[in-house]
Structure formats: structure tokens, C-alpha cells
C-alpha positions in Angstrom: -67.3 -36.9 25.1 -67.1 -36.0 28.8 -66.3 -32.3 29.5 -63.0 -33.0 30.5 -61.9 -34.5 27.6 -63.1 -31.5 25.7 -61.4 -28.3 28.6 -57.8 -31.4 28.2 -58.1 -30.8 24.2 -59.2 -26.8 24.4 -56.2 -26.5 26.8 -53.6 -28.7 24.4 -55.3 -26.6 21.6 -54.3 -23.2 23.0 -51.0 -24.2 24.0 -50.5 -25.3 20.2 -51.9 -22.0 18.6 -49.4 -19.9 21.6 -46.4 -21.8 20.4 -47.5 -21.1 16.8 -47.9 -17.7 17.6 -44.6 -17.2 19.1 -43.0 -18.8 16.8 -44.4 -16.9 13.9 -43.5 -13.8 16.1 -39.9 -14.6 16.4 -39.9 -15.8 12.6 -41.0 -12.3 11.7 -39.0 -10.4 14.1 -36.0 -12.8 12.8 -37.0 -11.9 8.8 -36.7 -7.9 9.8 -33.2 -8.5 11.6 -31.8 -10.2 8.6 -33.8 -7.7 6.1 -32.2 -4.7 8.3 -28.3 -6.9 8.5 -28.8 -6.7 4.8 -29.3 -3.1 4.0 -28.2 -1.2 7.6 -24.5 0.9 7.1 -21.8 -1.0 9.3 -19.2 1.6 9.9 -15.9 0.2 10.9 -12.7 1.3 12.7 -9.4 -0.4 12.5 -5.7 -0.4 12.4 -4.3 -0.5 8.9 0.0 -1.5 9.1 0.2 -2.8 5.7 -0.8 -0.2 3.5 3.0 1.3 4.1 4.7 0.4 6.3 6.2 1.6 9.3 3.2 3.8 9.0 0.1 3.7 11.2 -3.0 4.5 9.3 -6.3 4.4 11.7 -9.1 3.7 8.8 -12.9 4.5 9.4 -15.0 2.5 6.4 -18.8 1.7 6.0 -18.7 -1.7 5.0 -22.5 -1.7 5.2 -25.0 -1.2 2.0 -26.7 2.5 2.8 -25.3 5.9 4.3 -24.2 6.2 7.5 -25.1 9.8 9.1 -23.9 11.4 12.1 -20.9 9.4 12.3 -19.1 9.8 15.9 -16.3 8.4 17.8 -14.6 8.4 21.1 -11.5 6.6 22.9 -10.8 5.0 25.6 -8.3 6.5 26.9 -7.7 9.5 24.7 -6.0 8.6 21.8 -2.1 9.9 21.5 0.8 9.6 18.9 4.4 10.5 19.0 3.3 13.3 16.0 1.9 14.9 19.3 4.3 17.6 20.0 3.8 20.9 21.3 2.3 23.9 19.0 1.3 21.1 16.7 -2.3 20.0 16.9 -2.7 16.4 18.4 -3.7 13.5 15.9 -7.1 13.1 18.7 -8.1 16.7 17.4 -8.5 16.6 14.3 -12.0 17.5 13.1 -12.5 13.9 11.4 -11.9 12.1 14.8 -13.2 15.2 17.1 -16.3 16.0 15.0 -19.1 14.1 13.8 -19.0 13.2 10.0 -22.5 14.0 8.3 -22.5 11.3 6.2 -20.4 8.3 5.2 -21.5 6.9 1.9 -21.0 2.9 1.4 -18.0 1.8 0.8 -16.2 5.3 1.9 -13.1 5.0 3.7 -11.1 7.4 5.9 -7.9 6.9 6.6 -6.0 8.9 9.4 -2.0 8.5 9.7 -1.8 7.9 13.6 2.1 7.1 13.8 5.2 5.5 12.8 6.5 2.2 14.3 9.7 2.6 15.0 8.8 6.8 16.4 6.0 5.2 18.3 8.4 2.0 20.0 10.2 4.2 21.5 7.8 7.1 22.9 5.5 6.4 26.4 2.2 6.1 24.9 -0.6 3.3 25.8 -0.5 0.5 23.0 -4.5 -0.9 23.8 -7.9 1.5 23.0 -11.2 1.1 23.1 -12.8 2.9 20.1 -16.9 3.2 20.6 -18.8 4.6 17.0 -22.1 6.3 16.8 -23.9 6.3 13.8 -27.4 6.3 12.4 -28.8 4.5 9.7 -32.5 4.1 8.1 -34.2 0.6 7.9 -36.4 -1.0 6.3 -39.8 0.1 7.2 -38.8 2.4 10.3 -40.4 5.9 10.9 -37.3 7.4 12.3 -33.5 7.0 12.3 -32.3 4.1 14.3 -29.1 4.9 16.1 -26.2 2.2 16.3 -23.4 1.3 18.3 -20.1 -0.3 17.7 -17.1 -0.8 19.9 -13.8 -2.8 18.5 -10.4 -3.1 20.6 -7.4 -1.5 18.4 -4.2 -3.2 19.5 -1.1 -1.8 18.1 0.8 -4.0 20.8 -0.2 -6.7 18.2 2.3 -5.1 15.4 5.3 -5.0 17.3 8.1 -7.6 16.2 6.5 -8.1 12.8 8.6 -7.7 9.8 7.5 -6.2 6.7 8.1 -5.9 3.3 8.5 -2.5 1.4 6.1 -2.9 -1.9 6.8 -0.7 -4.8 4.0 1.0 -6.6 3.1 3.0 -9.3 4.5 6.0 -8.1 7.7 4.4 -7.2 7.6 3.2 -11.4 7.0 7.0 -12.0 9.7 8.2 -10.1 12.6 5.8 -11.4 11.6 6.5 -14.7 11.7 10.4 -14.4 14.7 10.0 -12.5 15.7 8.1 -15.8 14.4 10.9 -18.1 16.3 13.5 -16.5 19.6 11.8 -17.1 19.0 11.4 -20.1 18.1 14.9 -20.6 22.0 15.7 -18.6 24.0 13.3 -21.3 22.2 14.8 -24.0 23.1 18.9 -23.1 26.4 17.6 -21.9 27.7 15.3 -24.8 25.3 16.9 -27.8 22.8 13.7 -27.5 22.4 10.3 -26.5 24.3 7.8 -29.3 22.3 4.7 -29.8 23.4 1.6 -31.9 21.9 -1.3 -33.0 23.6 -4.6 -33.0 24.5 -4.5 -36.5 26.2 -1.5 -35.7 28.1 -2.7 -32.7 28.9 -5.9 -34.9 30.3 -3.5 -37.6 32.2 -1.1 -35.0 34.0 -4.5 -34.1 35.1 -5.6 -37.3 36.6 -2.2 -38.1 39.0 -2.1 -34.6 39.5 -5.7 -35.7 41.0 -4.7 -39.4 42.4 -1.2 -38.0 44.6 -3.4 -35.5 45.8 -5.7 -38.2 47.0 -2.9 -40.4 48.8 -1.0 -37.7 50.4 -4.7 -36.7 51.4 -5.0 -40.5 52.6 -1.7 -40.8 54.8 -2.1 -37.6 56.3 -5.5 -38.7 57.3 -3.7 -42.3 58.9 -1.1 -40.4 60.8 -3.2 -38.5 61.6 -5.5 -41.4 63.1 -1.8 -43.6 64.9 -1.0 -40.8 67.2 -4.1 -40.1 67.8 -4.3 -44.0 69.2 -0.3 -43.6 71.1 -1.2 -41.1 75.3 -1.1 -42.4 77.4 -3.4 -40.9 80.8 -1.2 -39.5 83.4 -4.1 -40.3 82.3 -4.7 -44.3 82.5 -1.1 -44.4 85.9 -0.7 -42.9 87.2 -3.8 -45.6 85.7 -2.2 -48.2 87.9 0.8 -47.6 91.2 -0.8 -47.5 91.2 -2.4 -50.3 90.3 0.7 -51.9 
């Protein structure tokens, strides 16, 4: 075999074994990605209009499978709500959107009320923000914290001109039926208790009016029938008397 045959196959050779390498590089680094996808936190913000609506709830959730520490956030621009008024603090200040939140435990879920439609359609304020979170997580086989970065685009333009349905809950259950308790409570101190009858005591009730009716009919047709017989006829009086 001539020595250029042999440098051709070394050559071929070593590109093979590269390629292999690489690929069994990028298989690797591909394996940890997933293994990290898998077990990283994944804190997300969003816009939540159909818990109860016309309210506004800004939610911050890890969706991910461990803790999330040294949770941030920022807007962009500052975020503002028509609850913003003066000597009130402003929704953007309060400590869970101002400060960073030590840890977020998967599956934990904040949720902030950032406005009212119809307040909100009718106040000056931007309807587009950029919300960026900061967060750090631990993977797999890293020495340190890794910190991550999110960004999502909250809309609210997006809910104007929807309609909406107003659900009824639990609470809204709990409430009728109290507000159904307490009347009952108000018949009973005002009438001496609340009178309940079965059907066989409604059925009964009837047929007593029924017979009571008939007797006072019968009893006001043999009145009538005494009183025409009582009555004394003026001329067979009179005739009587003459030929007395």
C-alpha cells in the first residue's frame, strides 16, 4: 500500500473520529439541557382576566419542578393602574413586585389585583409591558446557582371588547343560603315559627275549606228557604179579617 493511500485513509480516519467526537459532544451537552428542562424552576408572569372578572389579577407561578430563589422583576415601562391614586401606595410598589421573593416553591402562585376593566378603559395608562424575571435555580450536577432569565409581553389591550361570564362559586352558595337562614330566623321571631306541611296535610286543609263551604252554602239556602215560607201575604190577611 503506497503511503498515500495510507496519509488519504489516516486523514478520512480522523475526520470520522472528529465528527464522532462532536457529535458525542453535542449528544451530551443535549442530554444535560433536557436533564436541566426537566428539573430547572420556570417562574412565570402573566395576565389572569378570568378568575373574576372585570378584575385584573397579574399572577407570578413556578411552573417548573424545584425552588426558585431570588425571584425578581422589573417593567418596561413602570407598571401603573387606575388603583394608583394619591396617598395610596402604587400597585408597582408593593414589596412582592418591588422586592425580590426568597423563594418560590413549585407550583406557588402569586397573584396581584392590578385593576378593573371598565376603571382601567377609561383612565390614560399604557395597555403593552414588557415584564423581565430573575431567578436562580440549582441543576443537576452544577457547583453554583445558575441564574435565569425570562421576558413575556403582557397585553391587556388584548382583553378589551371581550365579554364575560360572571361564575358563581362556593361562596356565592354560602352567602344565598345564609341570606336564606336569616329569614328564616326573621319569620320565626316575627310569626312564632316557620309552619311547615306535608302534602297530606295541604290535601286535608283542602278538603276541609271544601266541606266548610258547602255547609255555609247549605245553611244560606235553608235560610233563605225559612224566610219566604214566614213571609204573610197582606191581602189573605186583610180577607181573613172581614169575614171575621
Amino acid at each position: 500500500m503506497s503511503d498515500a493511500v495510507i496519509a488519504a485513509a489516516t486523514v478520512v480516519n480522523t475526520v470520522i473520529l472528529g465528527a464522532a467526537a462532536v457529535y458525542a459532544r453535542g449528544q451530551v451537552k443535549a442530554s444535560r439541557e433536557s436533564a436541566e428542562t426537566q428539573t430547572r424552576p420556570f417562574v412565570v408572569v402573566d395576565l389572569d382576566f378570568d378568575k373574576e372578572p372585570p378584575l385584573m389579577y397579574l399572577t407570578i407561578e413556578n411552573v417548573g419542578r424545584t425552588v426558585a430563589s431570588d425571584v425578581l422583576l422589573s417593567f418596561d415601562p413602570p407598571l401603573r393602574s387606575s388603583f394608583d391614586k394619591e396617598g395610596t401606595a402604587a400597585v408597582r410598589d408593593l414589596a412582592l413586585l418591588s422586592r425580590p421573593i426568597a423563594t418560590l416553591p413549585p407550583g406557588k402562585k402569586y397573584e396581584v389585583l392590578l385593576d378593573v376593566g371598565h376603571q382601567r378603559a377609561g383612565a390614560d395608562l399604557d395597555d403593552e409591558y414588557q415584564a423581565t424575571i430573575f431567578y436562580d435555580g440549582n441543576p443537576p450536577g452544577a457547583k453554583k446557582p445558575k441564574r435565569y432569565k425570562s421576558t413575556y409581553v403582557l397585553d391587556i389591550g388584548l382583553l378589551w371588547g371581550l365579554e364575560y361570564t360572571v361564575r358563581r362559586g362556593t361562596k356565592d352558595i354560602y352567602e344565598q343560603l345564609k341570606k336564606l337562614t336569616d329569614e328564616a330566623r326573621q319569620w320565626a321571631a316575627t310569626s312564632g315559627g316557620l309552619l311547615v306541611k306535608s302534602p297530606a296535610d295541604t290535601r286535608a286543609d283542602h278538603r276541609r275549606s271544601r266541606a266548610a263551604q258547602e255547609e255555609r252554602r247549605a245553611r244560606q239556602q235553608q235560610e233563605t228557604a225559612n224566610a219566604e215560607t214566614n213571609v204573610v201575604d197582606p191581602l189573605f190577611d186583610n180577607t181573613r179579617r172581614d169575614s171575621d
